[in-house]
N, C-alpha and C positions, 0 to 999 in steps of 0.2 A: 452580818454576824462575824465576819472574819474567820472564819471556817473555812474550809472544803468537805464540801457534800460527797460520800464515797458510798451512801448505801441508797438505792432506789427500789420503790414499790412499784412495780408496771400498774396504773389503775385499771382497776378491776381484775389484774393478775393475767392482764391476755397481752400475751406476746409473741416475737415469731425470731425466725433467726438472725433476720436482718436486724428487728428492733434489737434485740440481743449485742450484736455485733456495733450497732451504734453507739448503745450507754458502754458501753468497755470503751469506745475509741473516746467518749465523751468523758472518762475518768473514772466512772464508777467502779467497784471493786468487790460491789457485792448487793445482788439484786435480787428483790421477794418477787415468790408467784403466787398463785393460790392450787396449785399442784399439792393434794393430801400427802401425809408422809410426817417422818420425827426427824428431822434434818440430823446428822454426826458433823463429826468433826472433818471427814473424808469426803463430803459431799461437794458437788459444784458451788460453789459463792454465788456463781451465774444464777443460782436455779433454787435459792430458801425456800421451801417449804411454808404455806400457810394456810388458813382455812379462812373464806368469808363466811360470817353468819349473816343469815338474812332474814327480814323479817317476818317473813311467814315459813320459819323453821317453826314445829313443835316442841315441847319438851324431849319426847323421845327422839325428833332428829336431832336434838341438843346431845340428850345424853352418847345418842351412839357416835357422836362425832368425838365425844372426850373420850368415849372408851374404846373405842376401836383401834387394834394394832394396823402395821402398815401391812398391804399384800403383797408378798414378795413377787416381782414380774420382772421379766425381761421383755422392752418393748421393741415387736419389729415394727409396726404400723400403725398409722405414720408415725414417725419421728415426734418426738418431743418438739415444740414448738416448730414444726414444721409446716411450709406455706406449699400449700398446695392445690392446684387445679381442676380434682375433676373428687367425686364423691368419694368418699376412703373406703375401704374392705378394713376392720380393725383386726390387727392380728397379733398375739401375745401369746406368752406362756408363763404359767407360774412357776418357783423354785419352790414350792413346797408340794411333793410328788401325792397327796394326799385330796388335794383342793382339783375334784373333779368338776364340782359347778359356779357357775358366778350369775353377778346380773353385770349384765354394761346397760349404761345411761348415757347418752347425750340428749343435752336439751331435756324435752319431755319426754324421748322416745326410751323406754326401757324393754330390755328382753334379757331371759335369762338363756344359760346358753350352756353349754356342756363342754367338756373337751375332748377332741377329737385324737383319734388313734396314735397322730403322729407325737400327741400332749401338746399338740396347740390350741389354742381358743381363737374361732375364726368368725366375726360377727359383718354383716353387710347390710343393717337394715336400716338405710342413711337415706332412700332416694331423693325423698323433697327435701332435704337437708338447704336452708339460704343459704348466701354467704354467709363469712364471719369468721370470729375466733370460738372455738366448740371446746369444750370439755368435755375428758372420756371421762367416768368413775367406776369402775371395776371395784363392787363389794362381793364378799364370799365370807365364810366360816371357816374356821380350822377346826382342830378337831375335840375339839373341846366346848364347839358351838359361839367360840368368839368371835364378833365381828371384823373384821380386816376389809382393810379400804387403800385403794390407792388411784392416783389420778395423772393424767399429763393431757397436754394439749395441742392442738394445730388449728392453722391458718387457711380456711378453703373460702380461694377465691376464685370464681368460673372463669 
């Protein structure tokens, strides 16, 4: 085509740091995840923001995925695209000091889950977790009863 290719979608949106680290050394400039979220202007290029739909969504998992704001978090664990060795302890905190409960999901396993004194959210309930690339999805309500969503991912290999 006579181009150069500068934006990359990881398939299936699973990546890790290393993969990361490759497509930059490979030229790209600007690569999609499938990490929830409204991408700014201020955001990683590394790390676009997108949603898969898939076939056995509902209408209402339709709708709540158009309508859902992002949930504002800081993540300590693991790491965004982080490859890692042994089962995760998930652990986060929101910046909206209001959002006392969530649900986390990975895979099938969901549990809802509180926040704890410190205002962290500390969740461990991964054991038979396979390998793979896993997605976290952290939904909750604000106070208004909207749903807010946000997601990131890592790499657990034994």
């Amino acid at each position: 085509m006579g181009r150069k290719v500068e934006l990359l979608a990881y398939p299936y949106g699973w990546f890790n740091q290393t993969v990361e680290t490759l497509a930059v050394q490979a030229g790209y400039r600007g690569i999609f995840t499938v990490n929830w979220g409204v991408n700014s202007v201020t955001d990683n290029p590394l790390r676009f923001k997108r949603r898969v739909m898939e076939n056995t969504m509902s209408l209402e998992d339709l709708n709540q995925i158009l309508t859902a704001k992002p949930l504002p978090i800081e993540i300590i664990q693991p790491e965004d695209a982080a490859r890692i060795g042994q089962v995760p302890v998930i652990k986060f905190r929101t910046t909206d000091p209001w959002i006392d409960r969530v649900e986390v999901k990975v895979r099938s396993v969901t549990e809802q889950i509180t926040k704890e004194q410190d205002g962290f959210f500390t969740w461990s309930g991964l054991e038979s977790l396979p390998p793979g690339y896993h997605m976290i999805v952290i939904k909750g309500v604000d106070h208004e009863n909207q749903p807010l969503i946000n997601s990131w991912g890592f790499d657990y290999q034994r």
